[in-house]
PDB file of N, CA, C and O in Angstrom:
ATOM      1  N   UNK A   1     -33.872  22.985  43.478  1.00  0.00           N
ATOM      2  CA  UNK A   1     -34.762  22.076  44.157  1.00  0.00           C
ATOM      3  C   UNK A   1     -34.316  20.645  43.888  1.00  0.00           C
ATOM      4  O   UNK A   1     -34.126  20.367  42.703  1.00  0.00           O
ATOM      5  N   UNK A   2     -34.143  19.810  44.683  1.00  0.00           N
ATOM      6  CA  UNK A   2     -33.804  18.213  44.437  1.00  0.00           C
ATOM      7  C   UNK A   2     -35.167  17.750  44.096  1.00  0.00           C
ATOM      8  O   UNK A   2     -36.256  18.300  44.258  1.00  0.00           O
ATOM      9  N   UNK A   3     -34.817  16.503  43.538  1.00  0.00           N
ATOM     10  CA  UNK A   3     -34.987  15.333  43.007  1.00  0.00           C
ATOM     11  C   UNK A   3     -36.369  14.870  43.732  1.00  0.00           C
ATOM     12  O   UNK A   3     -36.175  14.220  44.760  1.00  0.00           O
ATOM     13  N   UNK A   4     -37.808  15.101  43.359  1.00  0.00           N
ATOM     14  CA  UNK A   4     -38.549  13.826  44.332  1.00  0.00           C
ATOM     15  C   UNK A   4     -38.679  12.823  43.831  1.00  0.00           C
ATOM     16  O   UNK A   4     -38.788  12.729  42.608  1.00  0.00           O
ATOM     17  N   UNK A   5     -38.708  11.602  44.792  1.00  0.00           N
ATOM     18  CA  UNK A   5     -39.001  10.402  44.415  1.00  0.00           C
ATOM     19  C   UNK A   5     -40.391   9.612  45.152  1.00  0.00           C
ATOM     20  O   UNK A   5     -40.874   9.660  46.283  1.00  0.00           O
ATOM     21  N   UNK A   6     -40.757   8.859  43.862  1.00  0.00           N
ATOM     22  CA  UNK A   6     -41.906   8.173  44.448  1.00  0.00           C
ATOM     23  C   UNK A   6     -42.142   7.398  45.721  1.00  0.00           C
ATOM     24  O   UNK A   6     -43.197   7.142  46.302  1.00  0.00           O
ATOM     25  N   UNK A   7     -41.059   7.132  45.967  1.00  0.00           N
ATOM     26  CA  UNK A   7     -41.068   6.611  47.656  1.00  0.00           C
ATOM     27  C   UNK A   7     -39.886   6.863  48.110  1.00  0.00           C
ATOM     28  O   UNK A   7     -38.841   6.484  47.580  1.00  0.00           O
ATOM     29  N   UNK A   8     -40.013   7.709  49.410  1.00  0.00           N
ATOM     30  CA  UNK A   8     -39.067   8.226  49.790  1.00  0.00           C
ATOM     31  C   UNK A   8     -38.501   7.439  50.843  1.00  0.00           C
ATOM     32  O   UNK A   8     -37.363   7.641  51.266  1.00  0.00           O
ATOM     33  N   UNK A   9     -39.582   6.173  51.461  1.00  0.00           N
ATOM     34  CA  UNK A   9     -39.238   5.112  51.995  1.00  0.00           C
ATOM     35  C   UNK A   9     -37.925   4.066  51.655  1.00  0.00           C
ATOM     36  O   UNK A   9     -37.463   3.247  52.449  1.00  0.00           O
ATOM     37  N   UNK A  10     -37.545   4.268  50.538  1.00  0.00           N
ATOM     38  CA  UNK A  10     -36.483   3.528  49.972  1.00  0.00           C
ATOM     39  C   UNK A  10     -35.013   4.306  49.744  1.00  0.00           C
ATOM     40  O   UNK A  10     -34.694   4.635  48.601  1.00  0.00           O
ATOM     41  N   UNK A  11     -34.152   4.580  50.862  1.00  0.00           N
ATOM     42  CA  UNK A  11     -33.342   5.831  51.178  1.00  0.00           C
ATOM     43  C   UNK A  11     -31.489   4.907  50.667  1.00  0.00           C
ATOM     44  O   UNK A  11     -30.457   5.514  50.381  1.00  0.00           O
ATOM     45  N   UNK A  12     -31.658   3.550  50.715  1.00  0.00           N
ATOM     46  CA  UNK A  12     -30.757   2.633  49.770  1.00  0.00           C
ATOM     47  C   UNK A  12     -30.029   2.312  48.800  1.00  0.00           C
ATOM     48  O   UNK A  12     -30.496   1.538  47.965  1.00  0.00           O
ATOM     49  N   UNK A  13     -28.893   2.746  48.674  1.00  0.00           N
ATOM     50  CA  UNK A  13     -28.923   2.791  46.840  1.00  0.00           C
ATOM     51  C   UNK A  13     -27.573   1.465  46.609  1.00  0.00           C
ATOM     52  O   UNK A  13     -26.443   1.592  47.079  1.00  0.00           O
ATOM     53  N   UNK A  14     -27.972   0.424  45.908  1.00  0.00           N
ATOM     54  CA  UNK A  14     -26.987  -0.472  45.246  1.00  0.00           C
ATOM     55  C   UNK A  14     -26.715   0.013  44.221  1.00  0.00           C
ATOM     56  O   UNK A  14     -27.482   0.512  43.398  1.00  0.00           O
ATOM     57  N   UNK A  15     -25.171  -0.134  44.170  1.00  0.00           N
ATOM     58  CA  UNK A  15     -24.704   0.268  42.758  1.00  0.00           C
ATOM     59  C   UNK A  15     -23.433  -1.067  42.527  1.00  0.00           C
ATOM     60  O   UNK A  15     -22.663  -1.578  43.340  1.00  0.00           O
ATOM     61  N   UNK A  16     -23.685  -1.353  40.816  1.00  0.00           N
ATOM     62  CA  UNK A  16     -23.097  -2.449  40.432  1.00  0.00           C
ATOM     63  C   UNK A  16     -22.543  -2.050  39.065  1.00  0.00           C
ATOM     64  O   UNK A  16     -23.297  -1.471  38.283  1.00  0.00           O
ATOM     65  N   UNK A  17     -21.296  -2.313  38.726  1.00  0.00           N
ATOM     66  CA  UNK A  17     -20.598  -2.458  37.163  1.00  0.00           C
ATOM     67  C   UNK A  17     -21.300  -3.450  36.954  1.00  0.00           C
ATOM     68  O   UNK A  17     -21.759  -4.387  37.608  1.00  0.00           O
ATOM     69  N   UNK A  18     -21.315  -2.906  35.407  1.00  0.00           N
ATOM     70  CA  UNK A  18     -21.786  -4.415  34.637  1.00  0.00           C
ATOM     71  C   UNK A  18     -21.162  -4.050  33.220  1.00  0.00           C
ATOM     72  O   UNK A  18     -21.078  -2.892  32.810  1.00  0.00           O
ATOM     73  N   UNK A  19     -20.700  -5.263  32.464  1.00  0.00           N
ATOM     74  CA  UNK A  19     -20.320  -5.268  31.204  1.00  0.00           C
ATOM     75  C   UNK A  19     -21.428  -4.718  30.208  1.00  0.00           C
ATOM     76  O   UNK A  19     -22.620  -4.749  30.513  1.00  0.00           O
ATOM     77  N   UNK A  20     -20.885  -4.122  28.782  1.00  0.00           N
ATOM     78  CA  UNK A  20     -21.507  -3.700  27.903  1.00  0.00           C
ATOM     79  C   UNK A  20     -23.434  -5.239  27.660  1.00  0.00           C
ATOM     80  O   UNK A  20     -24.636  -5.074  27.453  1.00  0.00           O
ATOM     81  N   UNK A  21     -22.685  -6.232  27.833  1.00  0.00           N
ATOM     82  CA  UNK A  21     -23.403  -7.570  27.147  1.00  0.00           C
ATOM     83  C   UNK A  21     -24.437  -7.160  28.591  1.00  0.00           C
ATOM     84  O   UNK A  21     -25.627  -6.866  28.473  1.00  0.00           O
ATOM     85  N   UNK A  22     -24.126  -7.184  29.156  1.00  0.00           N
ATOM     86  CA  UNK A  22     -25.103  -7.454  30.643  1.00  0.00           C
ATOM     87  C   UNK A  22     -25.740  -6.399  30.784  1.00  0.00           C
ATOM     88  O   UNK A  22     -26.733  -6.448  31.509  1.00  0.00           O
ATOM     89  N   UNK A  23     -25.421  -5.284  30.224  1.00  0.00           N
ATOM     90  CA  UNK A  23     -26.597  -3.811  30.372  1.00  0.00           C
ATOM     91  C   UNK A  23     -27.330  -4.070  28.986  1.00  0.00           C
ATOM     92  O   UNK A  23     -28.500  -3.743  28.786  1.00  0.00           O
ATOM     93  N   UNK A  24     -26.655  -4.585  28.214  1.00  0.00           N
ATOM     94  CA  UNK A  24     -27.999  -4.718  26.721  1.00  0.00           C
ATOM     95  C   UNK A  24     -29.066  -5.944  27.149  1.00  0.00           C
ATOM     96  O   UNK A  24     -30.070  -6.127  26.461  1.00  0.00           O
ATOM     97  N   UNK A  25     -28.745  -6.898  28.511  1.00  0.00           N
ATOM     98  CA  UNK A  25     -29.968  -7.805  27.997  1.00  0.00           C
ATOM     99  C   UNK A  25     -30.793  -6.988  29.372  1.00  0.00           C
ATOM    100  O   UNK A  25     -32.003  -7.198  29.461  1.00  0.00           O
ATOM    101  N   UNK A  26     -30.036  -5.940  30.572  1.00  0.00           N
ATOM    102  CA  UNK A  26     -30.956  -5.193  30.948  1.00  0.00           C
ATOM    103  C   UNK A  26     -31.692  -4.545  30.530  1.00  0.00           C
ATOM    104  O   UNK A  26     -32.791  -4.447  31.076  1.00  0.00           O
ATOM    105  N   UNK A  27     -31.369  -3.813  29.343  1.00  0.00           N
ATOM    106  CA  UNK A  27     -31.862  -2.990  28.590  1.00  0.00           C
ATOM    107  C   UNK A  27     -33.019  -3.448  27.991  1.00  0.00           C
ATOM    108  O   UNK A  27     -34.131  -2.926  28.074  1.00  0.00           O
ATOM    109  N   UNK A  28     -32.512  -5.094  26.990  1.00  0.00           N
ATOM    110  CA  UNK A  28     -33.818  -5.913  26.623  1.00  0.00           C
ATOM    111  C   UNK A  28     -34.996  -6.346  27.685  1.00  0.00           C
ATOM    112  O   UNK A  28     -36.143  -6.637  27.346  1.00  0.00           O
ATOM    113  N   UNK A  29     -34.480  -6.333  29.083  1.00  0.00           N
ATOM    114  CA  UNK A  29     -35.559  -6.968  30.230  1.00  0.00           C
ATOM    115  C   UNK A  29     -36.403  -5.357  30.217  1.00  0.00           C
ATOM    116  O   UNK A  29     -37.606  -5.339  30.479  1.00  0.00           O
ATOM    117  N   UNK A  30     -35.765  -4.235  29.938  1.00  0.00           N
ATOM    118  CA  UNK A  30     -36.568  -2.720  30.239  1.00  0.00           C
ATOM    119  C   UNK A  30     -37.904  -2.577  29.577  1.00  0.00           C
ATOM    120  O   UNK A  30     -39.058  -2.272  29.876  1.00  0.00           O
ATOM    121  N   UNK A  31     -36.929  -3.081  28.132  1.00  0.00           N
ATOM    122  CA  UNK A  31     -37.988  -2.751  27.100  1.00  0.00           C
ATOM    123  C   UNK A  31     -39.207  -3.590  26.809  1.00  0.00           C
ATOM    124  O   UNK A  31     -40.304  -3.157  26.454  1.00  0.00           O
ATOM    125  N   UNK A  32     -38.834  -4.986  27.028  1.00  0.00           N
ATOM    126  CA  UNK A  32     -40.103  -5.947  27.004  1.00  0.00           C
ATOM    127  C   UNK A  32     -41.125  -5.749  28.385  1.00  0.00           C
ATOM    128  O   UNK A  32     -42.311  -6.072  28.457  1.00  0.00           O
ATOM    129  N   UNK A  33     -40.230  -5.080  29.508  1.00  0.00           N
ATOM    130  CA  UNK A  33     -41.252  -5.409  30.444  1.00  0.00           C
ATOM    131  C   UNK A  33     -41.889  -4.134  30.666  1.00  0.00           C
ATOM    132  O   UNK A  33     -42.985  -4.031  31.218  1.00  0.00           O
ATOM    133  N   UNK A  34     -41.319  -3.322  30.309  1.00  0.00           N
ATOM    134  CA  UNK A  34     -41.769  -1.433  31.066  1.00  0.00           C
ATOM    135  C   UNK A  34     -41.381  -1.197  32.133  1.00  0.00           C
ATOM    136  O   UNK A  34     -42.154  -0.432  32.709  1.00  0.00           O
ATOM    137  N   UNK A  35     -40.397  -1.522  32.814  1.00  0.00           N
ATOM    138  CA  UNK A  35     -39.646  -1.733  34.264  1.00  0.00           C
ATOM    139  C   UNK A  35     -38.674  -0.906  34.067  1.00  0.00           C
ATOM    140  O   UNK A  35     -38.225  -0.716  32.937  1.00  0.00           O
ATOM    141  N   UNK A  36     -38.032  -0.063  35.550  1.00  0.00           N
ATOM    142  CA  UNK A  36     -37.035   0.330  35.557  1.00  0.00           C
ATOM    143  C   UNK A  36     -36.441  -0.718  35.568  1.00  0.00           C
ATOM    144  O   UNK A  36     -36.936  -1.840  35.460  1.00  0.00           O
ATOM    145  N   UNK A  37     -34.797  -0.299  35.762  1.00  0.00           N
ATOM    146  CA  UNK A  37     -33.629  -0.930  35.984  1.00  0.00           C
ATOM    147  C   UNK A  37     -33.872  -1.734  37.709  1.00  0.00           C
ATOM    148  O   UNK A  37     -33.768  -2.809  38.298  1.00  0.00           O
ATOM    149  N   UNK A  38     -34.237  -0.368  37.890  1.00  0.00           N
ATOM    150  CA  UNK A  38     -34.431  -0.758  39.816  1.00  0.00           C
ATOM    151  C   UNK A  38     -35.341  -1.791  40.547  1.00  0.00           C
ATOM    152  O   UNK A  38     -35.134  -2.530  41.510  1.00  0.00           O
ATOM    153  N   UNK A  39     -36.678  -1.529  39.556  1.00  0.00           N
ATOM    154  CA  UNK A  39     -37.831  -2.713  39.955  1.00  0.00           C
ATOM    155  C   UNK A  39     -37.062  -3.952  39.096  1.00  0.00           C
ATOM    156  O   UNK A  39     -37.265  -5.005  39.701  1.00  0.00           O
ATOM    157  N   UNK A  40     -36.327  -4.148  38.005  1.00  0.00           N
ATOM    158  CA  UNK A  40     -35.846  -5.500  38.049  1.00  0.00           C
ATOM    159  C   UNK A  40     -34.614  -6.283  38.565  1.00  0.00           C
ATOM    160  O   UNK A  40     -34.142  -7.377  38.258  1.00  0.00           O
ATOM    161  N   UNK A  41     -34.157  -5.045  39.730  1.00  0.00           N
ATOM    162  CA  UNK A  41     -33.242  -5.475  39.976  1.00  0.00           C
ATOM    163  C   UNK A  41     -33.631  -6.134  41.691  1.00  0.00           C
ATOM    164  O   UNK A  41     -33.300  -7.224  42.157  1.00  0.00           O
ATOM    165  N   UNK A  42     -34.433  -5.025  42.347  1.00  0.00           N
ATOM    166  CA  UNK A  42     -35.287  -5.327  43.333  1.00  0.00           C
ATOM    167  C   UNK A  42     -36.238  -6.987  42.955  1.00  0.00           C
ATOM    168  O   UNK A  42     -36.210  -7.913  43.766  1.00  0.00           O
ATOM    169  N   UNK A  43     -37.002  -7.077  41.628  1.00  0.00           N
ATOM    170  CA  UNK A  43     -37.268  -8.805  41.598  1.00  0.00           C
ATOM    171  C   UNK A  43     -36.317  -9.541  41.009  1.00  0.00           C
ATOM    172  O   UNK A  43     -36.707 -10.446  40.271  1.00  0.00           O
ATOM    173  N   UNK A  44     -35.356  -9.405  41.126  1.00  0.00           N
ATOM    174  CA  UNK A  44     -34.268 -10.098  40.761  1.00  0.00           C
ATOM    175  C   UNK A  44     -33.358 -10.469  42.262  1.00  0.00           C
ATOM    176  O   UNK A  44     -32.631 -11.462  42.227  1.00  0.00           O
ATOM    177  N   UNK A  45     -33.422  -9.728  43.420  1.00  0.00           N
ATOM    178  CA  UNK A  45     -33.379 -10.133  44.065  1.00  0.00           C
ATOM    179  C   UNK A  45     -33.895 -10.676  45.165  1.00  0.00           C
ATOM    180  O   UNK A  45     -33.221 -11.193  46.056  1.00  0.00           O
ATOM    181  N   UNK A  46     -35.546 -10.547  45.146  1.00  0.00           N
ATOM    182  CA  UNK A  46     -36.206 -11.679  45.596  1.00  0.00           C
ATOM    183  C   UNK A  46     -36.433 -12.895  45.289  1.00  0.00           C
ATOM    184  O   UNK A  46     -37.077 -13.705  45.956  1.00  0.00           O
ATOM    185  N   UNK A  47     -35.778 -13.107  44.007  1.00  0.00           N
ATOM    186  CA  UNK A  47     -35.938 -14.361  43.134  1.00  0.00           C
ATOM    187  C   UNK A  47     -34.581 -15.207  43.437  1.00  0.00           C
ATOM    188  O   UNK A  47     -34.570 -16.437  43.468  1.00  0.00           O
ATOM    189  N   UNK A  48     -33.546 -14.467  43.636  1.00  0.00           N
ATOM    190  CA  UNK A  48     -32.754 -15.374  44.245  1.00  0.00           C
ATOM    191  C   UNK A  48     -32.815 -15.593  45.492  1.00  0.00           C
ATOM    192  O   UNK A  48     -32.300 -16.612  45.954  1.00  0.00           O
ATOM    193  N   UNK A  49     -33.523 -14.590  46.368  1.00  0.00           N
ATOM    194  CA  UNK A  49     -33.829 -15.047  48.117  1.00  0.00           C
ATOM    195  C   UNK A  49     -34.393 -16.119  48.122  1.00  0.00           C
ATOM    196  O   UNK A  49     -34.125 -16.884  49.049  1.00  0.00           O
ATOM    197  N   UNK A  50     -35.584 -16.632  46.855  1.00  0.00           N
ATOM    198  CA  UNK A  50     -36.444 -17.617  47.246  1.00  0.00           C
ATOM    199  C   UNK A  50     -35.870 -18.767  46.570  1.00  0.00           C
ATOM    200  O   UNK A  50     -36.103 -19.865  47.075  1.00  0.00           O
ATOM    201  N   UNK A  51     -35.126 -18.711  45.466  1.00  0.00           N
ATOM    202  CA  UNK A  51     -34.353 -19.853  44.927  1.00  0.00           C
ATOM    203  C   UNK A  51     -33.268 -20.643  46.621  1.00  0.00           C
ATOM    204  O   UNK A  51     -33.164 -21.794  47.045  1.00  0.00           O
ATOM    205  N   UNK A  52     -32.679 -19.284  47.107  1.00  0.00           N
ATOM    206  CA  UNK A  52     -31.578 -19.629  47.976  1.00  0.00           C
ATOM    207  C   UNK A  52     -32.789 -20.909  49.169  1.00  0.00           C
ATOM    208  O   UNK A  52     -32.658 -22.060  49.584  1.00  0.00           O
ATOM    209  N   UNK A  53     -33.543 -20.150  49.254  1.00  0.00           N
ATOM    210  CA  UNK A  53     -34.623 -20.680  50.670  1.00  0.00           C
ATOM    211  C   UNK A  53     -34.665 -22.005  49.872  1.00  0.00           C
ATOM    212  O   UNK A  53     -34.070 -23.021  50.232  1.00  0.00           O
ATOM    213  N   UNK A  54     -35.137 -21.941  49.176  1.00  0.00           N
ATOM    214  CA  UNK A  54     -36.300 -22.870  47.984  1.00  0.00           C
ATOM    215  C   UNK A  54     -34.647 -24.461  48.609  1.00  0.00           C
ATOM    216  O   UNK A  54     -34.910 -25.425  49.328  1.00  0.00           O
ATOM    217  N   UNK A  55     -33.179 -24.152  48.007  1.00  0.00           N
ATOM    218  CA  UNK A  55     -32.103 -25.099  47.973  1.00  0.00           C
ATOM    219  C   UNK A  55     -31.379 -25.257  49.228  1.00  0.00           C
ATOM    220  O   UNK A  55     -30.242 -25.668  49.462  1.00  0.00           O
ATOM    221  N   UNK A  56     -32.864 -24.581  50.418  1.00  0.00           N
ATOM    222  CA  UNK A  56     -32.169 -24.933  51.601  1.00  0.00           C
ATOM    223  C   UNK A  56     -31.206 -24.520  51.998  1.00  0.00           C
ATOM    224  O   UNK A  56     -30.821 -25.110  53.007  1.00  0.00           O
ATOM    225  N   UNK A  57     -30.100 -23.113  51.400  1.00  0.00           N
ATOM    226  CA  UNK A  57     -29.169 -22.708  51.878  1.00  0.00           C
ATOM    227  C   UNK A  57     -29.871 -21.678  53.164  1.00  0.00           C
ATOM    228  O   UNK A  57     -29.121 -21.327  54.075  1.00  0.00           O
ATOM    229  N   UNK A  58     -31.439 -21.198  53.171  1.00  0.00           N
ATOM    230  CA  UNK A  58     -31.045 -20.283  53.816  1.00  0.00           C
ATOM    231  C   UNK A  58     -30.213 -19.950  55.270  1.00  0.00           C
ATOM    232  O   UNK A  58     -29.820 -18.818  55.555  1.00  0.00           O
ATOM    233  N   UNK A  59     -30.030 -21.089  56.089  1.00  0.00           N
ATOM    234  CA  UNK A  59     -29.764 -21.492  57.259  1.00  0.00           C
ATOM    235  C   UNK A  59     -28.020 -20.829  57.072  1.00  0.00           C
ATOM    236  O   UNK A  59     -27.398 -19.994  57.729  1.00  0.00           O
ATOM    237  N   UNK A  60     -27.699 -21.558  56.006  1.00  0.00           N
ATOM    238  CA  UNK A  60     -25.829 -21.634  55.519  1.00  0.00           C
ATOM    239  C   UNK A  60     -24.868 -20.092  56.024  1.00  0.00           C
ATOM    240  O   UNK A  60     -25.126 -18.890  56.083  1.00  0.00           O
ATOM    241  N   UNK A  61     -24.092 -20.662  56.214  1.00  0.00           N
ATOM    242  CA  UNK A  61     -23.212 -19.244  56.777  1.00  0.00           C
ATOM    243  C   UNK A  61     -22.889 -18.097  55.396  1.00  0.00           C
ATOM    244  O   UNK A  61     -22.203 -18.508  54.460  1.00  0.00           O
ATOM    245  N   UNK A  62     -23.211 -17.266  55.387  1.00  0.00           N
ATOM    246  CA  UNK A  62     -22.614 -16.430  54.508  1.00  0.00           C
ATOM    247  C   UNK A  62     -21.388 -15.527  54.751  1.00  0.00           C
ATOM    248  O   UNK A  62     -21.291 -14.315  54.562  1.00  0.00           O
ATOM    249  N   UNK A  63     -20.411 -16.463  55.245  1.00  0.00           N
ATOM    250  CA  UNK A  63     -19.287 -15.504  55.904  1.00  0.00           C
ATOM    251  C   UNK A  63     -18.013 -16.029  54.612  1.00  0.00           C
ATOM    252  O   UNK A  63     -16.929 -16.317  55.119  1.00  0.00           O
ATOM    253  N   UNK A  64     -18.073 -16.142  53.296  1.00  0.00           N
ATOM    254  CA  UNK A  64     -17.281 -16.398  52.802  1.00  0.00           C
ATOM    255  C   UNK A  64     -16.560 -17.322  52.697  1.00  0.00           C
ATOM    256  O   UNK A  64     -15.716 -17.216  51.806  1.00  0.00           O
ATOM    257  N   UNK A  65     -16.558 -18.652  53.554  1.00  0.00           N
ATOM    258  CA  UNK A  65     -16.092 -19.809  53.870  1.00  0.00           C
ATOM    259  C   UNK A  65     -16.682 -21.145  52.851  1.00  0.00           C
ATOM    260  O   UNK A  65     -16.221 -22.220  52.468  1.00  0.00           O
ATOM    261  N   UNK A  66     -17.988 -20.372  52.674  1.00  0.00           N
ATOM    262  CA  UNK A  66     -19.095 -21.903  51.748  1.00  0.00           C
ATOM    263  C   UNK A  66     -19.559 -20.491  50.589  1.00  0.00           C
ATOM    264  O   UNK A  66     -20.299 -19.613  51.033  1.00  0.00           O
ATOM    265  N   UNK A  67     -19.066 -20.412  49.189  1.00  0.00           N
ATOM    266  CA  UNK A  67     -19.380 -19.346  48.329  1.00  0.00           C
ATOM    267  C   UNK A  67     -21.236 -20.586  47.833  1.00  0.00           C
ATOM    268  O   UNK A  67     -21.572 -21.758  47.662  1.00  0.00           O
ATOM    269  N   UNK A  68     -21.693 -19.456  47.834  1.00  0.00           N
ATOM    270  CA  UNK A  68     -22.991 -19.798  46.977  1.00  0.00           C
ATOM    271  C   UNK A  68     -22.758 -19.347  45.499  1.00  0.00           C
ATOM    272  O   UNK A  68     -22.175 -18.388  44.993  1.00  0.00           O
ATOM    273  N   UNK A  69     -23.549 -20.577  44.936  1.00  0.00           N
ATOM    274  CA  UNK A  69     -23.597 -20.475  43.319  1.00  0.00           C
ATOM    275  C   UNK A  69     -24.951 -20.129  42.707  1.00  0.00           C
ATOM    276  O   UNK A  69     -25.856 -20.702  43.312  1.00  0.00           O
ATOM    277  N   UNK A  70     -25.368 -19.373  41.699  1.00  0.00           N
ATOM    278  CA  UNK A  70     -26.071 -19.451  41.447  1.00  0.00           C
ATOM    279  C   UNK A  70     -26.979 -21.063  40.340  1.00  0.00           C
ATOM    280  O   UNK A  70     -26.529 -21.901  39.559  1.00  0.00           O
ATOM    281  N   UNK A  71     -28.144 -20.807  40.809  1.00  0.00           N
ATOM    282  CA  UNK A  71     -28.701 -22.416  39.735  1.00  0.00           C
ATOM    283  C   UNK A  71     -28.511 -22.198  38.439  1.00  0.00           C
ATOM    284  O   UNK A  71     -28.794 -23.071  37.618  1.00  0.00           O
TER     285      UNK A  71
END
């Protein structure tokens, strides 16, 4: 029998390497908050949608020509 998941609405899957240092302070964001990996990665990227809006790039081409930085 597979796998159910709590919302089956979310059929998406990002997948990212990350260094040893960068999964331990995920690990630290897990444990202080009670969050998966996934819900902080999901507000982690609404937080840069609204930073991006927030510095007025949202308009900006994202075709690789103008790289965005993070703040």
């Amino acid at each position: 029998m597979g796998r159910k998941y709590k919302n089956p609405k979310k059929p998406n899957i990002v997948s990212v390497r990350i260094t040893d240092e960068e999964m331990a302070m995920v690990q630290q964001l897990m444990d202080a908050t009670s969050k998966r990996a996934s819900e902080l990665m999901r507000e982690a990227f609404l937080l840069f949608k609204t930073e991006w809006q927030l510095a007025g790039m949202a308009d900006a081409p994202v075709d690789g020509s103008q790289a965005a930085t993070c703040p």
